[in-house]
C-alpha positions as CSV (number, residue, x, y, z in Angstrom):
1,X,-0.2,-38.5,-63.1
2,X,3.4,-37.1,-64.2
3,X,5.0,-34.2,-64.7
4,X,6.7,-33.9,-67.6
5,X,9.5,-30.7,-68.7
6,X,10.1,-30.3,-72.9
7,X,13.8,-28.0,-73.1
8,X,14.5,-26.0,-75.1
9,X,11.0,-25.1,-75.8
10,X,9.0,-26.4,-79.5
11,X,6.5,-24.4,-81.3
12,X,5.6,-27.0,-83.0
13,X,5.0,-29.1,-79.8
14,X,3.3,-26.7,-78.6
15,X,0.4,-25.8,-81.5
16,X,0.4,-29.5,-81.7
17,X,-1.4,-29.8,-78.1
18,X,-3.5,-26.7,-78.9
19,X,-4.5,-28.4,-81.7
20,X,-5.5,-31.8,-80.1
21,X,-7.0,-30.1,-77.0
22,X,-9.1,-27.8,-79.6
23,X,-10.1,-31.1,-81.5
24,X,-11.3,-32.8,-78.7
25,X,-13.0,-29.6,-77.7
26,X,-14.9,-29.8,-80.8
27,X,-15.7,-33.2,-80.6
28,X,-13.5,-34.7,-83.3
29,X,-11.4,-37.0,-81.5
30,X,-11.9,-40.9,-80.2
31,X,-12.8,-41.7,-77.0
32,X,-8.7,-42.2,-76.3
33,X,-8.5,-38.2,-77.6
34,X,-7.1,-39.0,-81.3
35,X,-8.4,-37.2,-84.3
36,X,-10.3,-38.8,-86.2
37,X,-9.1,-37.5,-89.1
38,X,-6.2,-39.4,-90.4
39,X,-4.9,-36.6,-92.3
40,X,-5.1,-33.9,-89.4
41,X,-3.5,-37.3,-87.2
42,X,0.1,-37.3,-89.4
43,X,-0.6,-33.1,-89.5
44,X,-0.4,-32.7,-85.9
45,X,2.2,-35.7,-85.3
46,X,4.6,-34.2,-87.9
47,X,4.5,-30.4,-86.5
48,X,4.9,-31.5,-82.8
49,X,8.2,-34.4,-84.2
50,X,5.9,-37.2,-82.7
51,X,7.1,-40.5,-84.2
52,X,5.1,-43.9,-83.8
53,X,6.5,-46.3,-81.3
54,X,7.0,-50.3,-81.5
55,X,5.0,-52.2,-84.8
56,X,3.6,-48.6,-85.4
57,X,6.7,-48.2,-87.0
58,X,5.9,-50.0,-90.0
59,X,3.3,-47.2,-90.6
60,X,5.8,-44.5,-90.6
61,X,6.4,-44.5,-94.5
62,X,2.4,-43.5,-94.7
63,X,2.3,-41.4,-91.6
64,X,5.3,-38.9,-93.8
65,X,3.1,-38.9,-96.9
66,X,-0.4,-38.3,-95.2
67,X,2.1,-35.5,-92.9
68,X,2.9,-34.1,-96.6
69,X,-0.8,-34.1,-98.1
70,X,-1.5,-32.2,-95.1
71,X,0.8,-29.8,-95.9
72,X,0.4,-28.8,-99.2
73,X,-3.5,-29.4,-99.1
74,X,-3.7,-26.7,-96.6
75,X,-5.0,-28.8,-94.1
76,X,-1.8,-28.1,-91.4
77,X,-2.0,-24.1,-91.9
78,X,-6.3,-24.4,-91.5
79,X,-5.3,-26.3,-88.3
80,X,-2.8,-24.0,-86.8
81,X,-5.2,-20.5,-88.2
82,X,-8.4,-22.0,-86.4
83,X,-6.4,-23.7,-82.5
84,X,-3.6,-21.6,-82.6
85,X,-4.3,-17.8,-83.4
């Protein structure tokens, strides 16, 4: 367990972890609470600034094209209209 303190505060942050809390609610995530989705996945990681850490890094080039598909697909603003309204 840890406490954790994000200043100054993010909206996008913060519709990011209603958004992953709602998706597990729902059932879509893995058993480790990811989307399953790899589109909603760079969605919700591009809103909340979450970047991939160590060899992950090398998918970072794909994570910012699947982040923009979800954008101008609609997928991002279906996200944020159903988990964070």
């Amino acid at each position: 367990m840890f406490t954790t303190i994000v200043q100054p505060g993010s909206a996008g942050f913060e519709n990011a972890l209603r958004i992953l809390y709602g998706l597990a609610a729902d059932g879509n995530t893995d058993a480790k609470g990811m989307p399953r989705n790899p589109l909603i996945l760079a969605a919700v990681s591009e809103m909340s600034d979450m970047r991939p850490a160590g060899a992950a890094t090398l998918f970072l080039p794909l994570f910012m094209l699947l982040g923009f598909l979800a954008r101008i697909s609609g997928m991002e603003q279906r996200l944020l209209e159903k988990y964070c309204r």
